[in-house]
C-alpha positions as CSV (number, residue, x, y, z in Angstrom):
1,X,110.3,51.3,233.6
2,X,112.5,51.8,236.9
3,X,111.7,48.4,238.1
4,X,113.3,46.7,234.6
5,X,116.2,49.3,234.7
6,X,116.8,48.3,238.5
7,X,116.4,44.3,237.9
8,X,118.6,44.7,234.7
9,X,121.6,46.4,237.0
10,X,120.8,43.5,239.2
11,X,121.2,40.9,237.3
12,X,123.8,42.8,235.4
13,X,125.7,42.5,238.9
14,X,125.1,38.9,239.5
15,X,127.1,38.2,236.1
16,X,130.0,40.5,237.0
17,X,130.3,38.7,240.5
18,X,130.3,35.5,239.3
19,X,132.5,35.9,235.9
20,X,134.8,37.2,238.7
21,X,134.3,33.8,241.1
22,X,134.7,31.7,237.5
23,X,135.2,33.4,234.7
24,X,135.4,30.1,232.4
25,X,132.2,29.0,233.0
26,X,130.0,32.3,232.3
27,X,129.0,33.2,228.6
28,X,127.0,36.6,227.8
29,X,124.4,36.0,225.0
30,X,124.9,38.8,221.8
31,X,121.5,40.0,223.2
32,X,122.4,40.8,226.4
33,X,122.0,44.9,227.9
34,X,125.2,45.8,229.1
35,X,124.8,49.2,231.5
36,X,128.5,49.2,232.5
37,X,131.6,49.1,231.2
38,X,132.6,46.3,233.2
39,X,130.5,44.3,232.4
40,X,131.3,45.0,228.8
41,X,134.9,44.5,228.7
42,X,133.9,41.0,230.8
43,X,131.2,40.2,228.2
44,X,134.1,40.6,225.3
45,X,136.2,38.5,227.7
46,X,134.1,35.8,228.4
47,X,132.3,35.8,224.8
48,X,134.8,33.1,223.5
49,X,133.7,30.2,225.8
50,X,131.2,28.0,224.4
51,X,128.7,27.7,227.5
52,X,126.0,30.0,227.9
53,X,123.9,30.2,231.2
54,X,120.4,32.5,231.4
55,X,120.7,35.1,234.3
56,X,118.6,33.0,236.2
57,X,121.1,30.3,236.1
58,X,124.2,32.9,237.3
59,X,121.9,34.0,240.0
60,X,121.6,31.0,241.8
61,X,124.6,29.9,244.1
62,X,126.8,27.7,243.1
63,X,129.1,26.1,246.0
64,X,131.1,23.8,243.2
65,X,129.0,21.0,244.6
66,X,131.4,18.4,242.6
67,X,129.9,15.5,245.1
68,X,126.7,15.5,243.2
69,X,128.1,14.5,240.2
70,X,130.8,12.3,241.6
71,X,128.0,9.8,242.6
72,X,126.4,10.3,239.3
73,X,129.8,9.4,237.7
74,X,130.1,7.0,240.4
75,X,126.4,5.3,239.2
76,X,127.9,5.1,235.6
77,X,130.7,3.7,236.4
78,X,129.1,0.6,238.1
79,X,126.5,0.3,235.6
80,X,128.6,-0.1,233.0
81,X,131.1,-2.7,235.2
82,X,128.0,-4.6,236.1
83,X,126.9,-4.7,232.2
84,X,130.1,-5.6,231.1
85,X,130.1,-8.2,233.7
86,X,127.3,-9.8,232.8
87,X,127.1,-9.4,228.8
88,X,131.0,-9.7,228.3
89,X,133.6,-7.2,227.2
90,X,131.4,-6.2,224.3
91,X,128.2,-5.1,225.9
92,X,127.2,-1.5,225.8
93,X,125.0,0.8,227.5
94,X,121.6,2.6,225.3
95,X,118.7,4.3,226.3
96,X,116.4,1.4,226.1
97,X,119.0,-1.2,228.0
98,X,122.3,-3.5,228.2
99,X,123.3,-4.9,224.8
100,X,125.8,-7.4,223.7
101,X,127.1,-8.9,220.0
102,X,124.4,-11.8,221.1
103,X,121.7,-9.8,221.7
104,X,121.8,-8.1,218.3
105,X,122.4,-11.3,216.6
106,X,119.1,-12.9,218.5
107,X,117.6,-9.7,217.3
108,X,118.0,-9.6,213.9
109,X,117.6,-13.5,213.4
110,X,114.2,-13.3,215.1
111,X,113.0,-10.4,212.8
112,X,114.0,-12.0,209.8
113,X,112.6,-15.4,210.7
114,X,110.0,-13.0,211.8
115,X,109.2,-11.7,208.9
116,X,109.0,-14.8,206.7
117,X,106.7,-16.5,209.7
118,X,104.1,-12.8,208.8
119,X,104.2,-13.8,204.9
120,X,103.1,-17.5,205.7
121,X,100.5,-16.3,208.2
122,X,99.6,-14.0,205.2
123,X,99.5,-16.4,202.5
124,X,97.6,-19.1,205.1
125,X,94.9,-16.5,205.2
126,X,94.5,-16.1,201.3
127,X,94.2,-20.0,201.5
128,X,91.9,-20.1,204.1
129,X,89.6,-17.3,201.8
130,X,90.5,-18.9,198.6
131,X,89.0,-22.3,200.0
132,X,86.4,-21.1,201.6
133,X,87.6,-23.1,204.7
134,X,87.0,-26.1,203.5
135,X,90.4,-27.4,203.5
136,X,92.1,-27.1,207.1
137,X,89.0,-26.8,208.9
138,X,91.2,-26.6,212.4
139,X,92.9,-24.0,211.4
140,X,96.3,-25.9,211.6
141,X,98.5,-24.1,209.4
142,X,99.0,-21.3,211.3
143,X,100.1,-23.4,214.5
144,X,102.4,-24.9,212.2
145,X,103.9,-22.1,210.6
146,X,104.2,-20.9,214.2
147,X,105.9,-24.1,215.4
148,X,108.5,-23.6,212.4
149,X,109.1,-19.9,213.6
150,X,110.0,-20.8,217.2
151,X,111.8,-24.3,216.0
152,X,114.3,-22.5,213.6
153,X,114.7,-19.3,216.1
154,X,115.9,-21.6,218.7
155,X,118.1,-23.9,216.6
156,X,119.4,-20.9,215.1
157,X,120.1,-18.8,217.8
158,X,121.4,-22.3,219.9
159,X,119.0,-21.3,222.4
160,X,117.3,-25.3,222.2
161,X,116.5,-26.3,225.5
162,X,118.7,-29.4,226.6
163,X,116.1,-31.9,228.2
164,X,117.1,-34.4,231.1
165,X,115.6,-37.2,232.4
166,X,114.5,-38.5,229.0
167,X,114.0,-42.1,229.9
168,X,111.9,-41.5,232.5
169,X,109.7,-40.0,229.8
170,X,109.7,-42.5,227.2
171,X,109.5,-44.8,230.4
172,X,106.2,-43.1,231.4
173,X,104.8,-43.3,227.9
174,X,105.6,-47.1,227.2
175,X,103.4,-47.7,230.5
């Protein structure tokens, strides 16, 4: 019982010095035992601010160590320069990567285009069973339905590769 009474006092004194070092950034929780008084007229002082650090977290030493998140701040800063760079002045930053007004558009073309390519796959499949596979015997539909998918998502998107040398092609197949 001593040993909680004597840690309590402890801690209790950790919080006093350091709501004296910076007393905007220390918040006592409605739970916490207060053994002296000032310590209670700081808790009613300090009660007001909205952050709340465990005893542990007042314990620890804190230097103001601003350089730490400088370079964090730092980090941000070029990522979002190097995005904005690269995907224009309307890219942003999320948790799963970079995107721009492209990106989304590409998105949401490919899963609507997408989702009409699953309902032919679908319906080729109730052919297939319906027939018996007698009709389409190498499976051909589905390649085609596929073909259509990746046609329209590139025409769509503009994303059609522009081929060179073309005459030499239909130079090679005339030979």
């Amino acid at each position: 019982m001593k040993s909680s009474t004597t840690t309590t006092c402890c801690v209790s004194a950790a919080l006093l010095l350091a709501a004296a070092h910076n007393p905007t950034t220390l918040a006592f929780s409605p739970s916490s035992h207060v053994h002296s008084p000032a310590v209670a007229l700081r808790s009613q002082q300090t009660r007001r601010t909205s952050l709340r650090l465990s005893a542990a977290a007042v314990a620890t030493p804190s230097n103001d160590d601003s350089s730490s998140t400088t370079t964090t701040l730092t980090k941000q800063q070029k990522r979002i320069q190097q995005i904005r760079k690269e995907g224009g002045i309307f890219a942003f930053n999320t948790k799963f990567g970079a995107l721009n007004p492209y990106a989304i558009y590409y998105g949401l073309v490919s899963i609507a285009l997408g989702l009409v390519w699953f309902v032919a796959l679908t319906f080729s499949q109730l052919f297939y069973k319906l027939t018996g596979g007698k009709l389409d015997k190498r499976r051909r539909l589905p390649v085609f339905f596929s073909h259509v998918w990746g046609t329209l998502l590139m025409l769509f998107t503009g994303c059609f590769p522009k081929v060179e040398g073309w005459d030499a092609i239909k130079e090679f197949h005339k030979r």
